[in-house]
C-alpha positions in Angstrom: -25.2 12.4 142.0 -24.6 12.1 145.6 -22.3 14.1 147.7 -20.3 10.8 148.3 -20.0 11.3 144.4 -19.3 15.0 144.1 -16.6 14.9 146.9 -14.8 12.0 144.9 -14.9 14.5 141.6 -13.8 17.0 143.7 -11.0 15.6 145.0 -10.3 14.4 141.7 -10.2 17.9 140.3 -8.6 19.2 142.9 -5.7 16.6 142.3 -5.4 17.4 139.0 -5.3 20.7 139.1 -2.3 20.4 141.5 -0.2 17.9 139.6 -0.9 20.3 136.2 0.2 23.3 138.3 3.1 21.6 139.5 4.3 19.7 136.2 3.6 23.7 134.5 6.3 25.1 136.6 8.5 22.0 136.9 8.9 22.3 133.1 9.4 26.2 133.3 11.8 25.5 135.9 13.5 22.9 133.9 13.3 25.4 131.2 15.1 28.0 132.7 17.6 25.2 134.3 17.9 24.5 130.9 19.1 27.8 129.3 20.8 28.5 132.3 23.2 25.7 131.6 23.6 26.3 127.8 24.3 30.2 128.3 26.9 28.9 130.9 29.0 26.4 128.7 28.4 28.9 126.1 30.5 31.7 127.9 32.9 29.6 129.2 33.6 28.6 125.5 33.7 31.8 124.4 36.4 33.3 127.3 38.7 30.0 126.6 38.5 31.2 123.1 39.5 35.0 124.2 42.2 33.5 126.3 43.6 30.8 123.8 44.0 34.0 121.2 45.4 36.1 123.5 47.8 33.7 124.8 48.7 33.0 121.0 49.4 36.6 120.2 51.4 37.0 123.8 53.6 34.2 123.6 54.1 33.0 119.6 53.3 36.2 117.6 54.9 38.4 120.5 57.8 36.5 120.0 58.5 36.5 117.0 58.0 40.3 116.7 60.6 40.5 120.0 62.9 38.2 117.8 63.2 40.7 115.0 63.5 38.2 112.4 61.2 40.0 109.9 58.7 37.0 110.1 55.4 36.7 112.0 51.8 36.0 111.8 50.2 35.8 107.9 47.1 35.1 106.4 49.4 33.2 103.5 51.3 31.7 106.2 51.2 28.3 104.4 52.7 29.6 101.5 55.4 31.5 103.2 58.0 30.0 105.2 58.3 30.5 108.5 55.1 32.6 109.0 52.3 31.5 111.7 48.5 31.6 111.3 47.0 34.5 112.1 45.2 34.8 115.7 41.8 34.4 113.5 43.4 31.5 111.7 44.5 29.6 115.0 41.2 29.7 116.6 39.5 28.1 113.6 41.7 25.3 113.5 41.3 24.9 117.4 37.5 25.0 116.6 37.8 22.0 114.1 39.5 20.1 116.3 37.4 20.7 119.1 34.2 20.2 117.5 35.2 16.6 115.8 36.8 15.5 119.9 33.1 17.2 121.0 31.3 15.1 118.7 29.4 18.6 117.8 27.8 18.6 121.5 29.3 22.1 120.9 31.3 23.8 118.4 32.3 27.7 117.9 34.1 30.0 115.5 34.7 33.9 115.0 32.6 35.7 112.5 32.2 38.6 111.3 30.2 41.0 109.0 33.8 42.1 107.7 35.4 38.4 107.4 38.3 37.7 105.6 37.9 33.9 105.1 34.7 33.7 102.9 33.1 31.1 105.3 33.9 33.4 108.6 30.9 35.6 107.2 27.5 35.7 108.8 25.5 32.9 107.7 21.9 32.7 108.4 19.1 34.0 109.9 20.8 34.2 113.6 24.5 35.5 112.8 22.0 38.4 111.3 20.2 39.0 114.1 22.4 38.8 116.9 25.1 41.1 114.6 22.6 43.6 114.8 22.2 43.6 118.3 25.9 43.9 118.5 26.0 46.8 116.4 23.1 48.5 118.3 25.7 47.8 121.7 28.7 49.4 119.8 26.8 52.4 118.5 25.2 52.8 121.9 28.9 52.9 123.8 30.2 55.5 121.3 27.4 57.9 122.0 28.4 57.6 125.5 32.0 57.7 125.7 35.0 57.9 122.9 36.2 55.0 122.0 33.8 52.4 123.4 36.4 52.0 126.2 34.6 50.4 129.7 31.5 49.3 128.5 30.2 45.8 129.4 29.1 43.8 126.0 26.1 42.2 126.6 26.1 38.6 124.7 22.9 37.3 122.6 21.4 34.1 122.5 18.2 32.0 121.7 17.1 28.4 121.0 16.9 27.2 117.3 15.7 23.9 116.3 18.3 21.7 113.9 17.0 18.5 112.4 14.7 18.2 116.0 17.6 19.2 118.4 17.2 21.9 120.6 20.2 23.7 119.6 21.8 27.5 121.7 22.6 30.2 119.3 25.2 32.5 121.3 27.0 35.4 119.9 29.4 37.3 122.1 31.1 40.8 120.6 34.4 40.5 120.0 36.2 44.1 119.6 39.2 45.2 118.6 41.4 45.0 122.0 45.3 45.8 120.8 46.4 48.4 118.7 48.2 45.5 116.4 45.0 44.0 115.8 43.7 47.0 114.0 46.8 48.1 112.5 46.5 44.6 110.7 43.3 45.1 110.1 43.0 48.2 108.8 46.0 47.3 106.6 43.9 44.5 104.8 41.0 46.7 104.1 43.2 49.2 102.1 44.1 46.2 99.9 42.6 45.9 96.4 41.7 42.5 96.2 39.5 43.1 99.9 38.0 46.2 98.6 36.9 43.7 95.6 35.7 41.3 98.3 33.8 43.7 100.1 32.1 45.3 96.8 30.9 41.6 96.3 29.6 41.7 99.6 28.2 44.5 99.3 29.4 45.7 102.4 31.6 49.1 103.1 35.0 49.8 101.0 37.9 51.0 103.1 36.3 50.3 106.6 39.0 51.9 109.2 38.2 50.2 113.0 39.5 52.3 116.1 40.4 50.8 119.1 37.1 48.6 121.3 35.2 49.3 117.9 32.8 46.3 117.2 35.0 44.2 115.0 34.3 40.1 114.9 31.8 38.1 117.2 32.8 34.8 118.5 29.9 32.0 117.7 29.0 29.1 120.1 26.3 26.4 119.1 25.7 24.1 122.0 23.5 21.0 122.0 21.0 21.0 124.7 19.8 17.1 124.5 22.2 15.3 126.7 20.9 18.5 129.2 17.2 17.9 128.6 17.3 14.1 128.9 19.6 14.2 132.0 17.0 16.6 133.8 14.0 15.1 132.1 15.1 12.0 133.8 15.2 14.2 137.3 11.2 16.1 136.1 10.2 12.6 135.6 10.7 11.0 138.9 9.5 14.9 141.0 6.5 14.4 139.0 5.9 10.5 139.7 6.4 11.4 143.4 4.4 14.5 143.4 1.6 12.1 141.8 1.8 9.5 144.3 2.1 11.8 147.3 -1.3 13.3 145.9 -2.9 10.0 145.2 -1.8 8.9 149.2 -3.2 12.0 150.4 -6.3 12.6 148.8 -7.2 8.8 149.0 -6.4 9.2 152.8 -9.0 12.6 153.3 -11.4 10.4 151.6 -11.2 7.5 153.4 -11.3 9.9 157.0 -14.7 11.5 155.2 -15.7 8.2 154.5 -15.1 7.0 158.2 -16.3 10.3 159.8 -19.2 11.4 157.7 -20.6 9.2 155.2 -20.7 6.1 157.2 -22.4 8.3 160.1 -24.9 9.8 158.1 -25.9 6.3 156.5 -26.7 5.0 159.8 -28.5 7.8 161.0 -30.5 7.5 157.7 -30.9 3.8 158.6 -31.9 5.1 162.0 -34.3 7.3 160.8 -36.3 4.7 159.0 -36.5 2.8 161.9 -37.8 5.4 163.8 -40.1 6.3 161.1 -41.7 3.0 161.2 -42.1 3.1 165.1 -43.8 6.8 164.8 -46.0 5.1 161.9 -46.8 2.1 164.0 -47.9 4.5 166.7 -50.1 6.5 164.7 -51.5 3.3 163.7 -52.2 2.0 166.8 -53.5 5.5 167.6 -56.5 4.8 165.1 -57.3 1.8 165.9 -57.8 3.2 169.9 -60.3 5.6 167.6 -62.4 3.2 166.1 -62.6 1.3 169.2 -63.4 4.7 171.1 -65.9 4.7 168.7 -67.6 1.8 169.2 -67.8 2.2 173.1 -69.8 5.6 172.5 -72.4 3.9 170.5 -72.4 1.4 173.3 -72.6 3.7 176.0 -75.6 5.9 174.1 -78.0 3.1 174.8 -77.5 3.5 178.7 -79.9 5.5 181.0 -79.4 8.9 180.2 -77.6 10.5 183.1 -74.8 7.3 182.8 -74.9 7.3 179.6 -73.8 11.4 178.6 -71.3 10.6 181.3 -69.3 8.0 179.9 -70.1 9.7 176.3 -68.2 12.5 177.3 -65.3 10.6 179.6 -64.9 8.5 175.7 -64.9 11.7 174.0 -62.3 13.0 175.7 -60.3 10.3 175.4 -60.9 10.4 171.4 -59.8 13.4 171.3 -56.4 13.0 173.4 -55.6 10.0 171.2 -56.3 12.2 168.3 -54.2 15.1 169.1 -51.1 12.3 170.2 -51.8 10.7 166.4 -51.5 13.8 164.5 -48.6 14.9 166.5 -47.2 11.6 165.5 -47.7 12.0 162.3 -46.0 15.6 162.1 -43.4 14.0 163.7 -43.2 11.1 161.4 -43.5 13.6 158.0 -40.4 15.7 159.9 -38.5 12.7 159.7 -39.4 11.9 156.3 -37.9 15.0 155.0 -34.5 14.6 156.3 -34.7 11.4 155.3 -35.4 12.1 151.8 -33.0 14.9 151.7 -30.1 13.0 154.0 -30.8 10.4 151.0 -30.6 12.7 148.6 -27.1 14.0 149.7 -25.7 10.6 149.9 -27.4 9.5 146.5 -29.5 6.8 148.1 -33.0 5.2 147.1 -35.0 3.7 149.1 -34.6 0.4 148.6 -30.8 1.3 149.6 -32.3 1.9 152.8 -33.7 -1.3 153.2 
């Protein structure tokens, strides 16, 4: 393999390895992107849901209590006239409504471990986890201070697969804020037919809640498709781009190398071989001044003596110059041959290349 060859599979690598770099964190920055987004819609849900409750138990329940009619908020409100739904009652309706108009891009609800409504309970595998987390919050803020007063809850979420969407689990505490939500509260849980409920459950009997106790959670689901295929669509074009700006680039560096080195050493291996042949030519013609040199001592041996020893020696001489310029020649020529060889070996040439 020639280094023409090896710099084209480095290159190659080196490309590669660059666009795999970049997609990896593309991806993990899409990732995070991602969540990012989710956990957002997720607590803006969950505070619209705070705020539609609290507004709900300002303005209707508040007045009605201000009214002094004897009526107000019931968990039989639809068998009672004149009673409203109770705040928990209110958001769940809201929740239908919202997640039918949402087409179930999102939907949320309050649960709890101490529900009322049988399908306000905690349901799988994340409603249990993320309730003990909660718990582990509230238990940590009443070692610290009475009360849980002032202590930030921390919401939990992950990523869950449903029938091959991505799909946000969020959880966010939801604790007992007014005095009249755990008077009502409280009130139920001293009822019979609730302490029956929660034997079934096999949860505590009598459960009394003080005031920021742990209470309910509020749930938030949110689809993270339309997200992934909207910034897909964003990854897929940064990573066409990235591709083609390698592809310019390294096809550019290889075309300057090929321009600047490979073409240059070609021709000087071209050159070589030319010169080669001259050297060769010249040690040739070298030999052939030997053999002549040769022939001219015989000849000169069969004049008179003192003539003869002189031109003996004048041809000698000369033999031997010629011979010293033809092996220097030839050093010269095998010195060429080896950078030849190995200029030709670098650029994975033959010799018939060469020719």
């Amino acid at each position: 393999m020639g280094m023409r060859e090896q710099v084209v599979l480095l290159l190659l690598g080196v490309a590669l390895l660059t666009f795999g770099l970049s997609r990896h964190q593309i991806d993990a920055s899409q990732d995070a992107i991602i969540e990012m987004e989710a956990v957002r819609i997720a607590d803006i849900v969950s505070h619209q849901v705070l705020a539609d409750r609290a507004v709900y138990s300002k303005k209707v329940l508040g007045k009605l209590q201000r009214d002094g009619s004897g009526l107000g908020a019931s968990r039989d409100h639809h068998a009672r006239p004149g009673f409203v739904p109770l705040p928990a009652q209110f958001v769940r309706a809201v929740s239908t409504r919202v997640g039918d108009a949402s087409e179930h891009r999102y939907r949320y609800s309050l649960i709890s471990k101490w529900n009322l409504n049988e399908d306000q309970g905690l349901q799988d595998a994340f409603d249990l986890w993320a309730w003990r987390r909660l718990e582990a919050q509230d238990a940590s803020f009443a070692s610290q201070t009475p009360g849980n007063a002032g202590h930030p809850w921390r919401a939990v979420h992950r990523f869950e697969v449903r029938q091959g969407r991505r799909v946000l689990r969020y959880m966010r505490a939801d604790p007992a804020s007014a005095s009249a939500c755990v008077r009502c509260h409280n009130d139920y849980e001293r009822r019979a037919e609730v302490q029956a409920y929660r034997r079934r459950q096999g949860t505590e009997v009598g459960r009394q809640w003080k005031l920021h106790q742990l209470m309910g959670a509020i749930q938030v689901d949110v689809e993270v498709e339309d997200v992934v295929a909207a910034s897909s669509t964003g990854r897929n074009r940064l990573l066409w781009g990235i591709g083609f700006a390698l592809a310019v680039g390294f096809g550019a560096l290889f075309l300057l190398l090929q321009s600047k080195v490979f073409t240059p050493l070609q021709r000087s291996v071209r050159d070589l071989s030319v010169l080669r042949a001259q050297v060769h030519d010249l040690v040739d013609e070298g030999r052939g001044q030997l053999q002549s040199l040769d022939v001219a001592t015989e000849r000169a041996q069969s004049l008179p003596d003192g003539l003869g020893n002189e031109v003996v020696d004048l041809f000698d001489a000369q033999a031997l110059q010629v011979q010293l310029q033809a092996h220097r020649c030839h050093d010269v020529e095998e010195g060429m041959g080896r950078v030849q060889r190995l200029l030709q070996q670098s650029l994975g040439q033959t010799d018939d290349d060469v020719r």
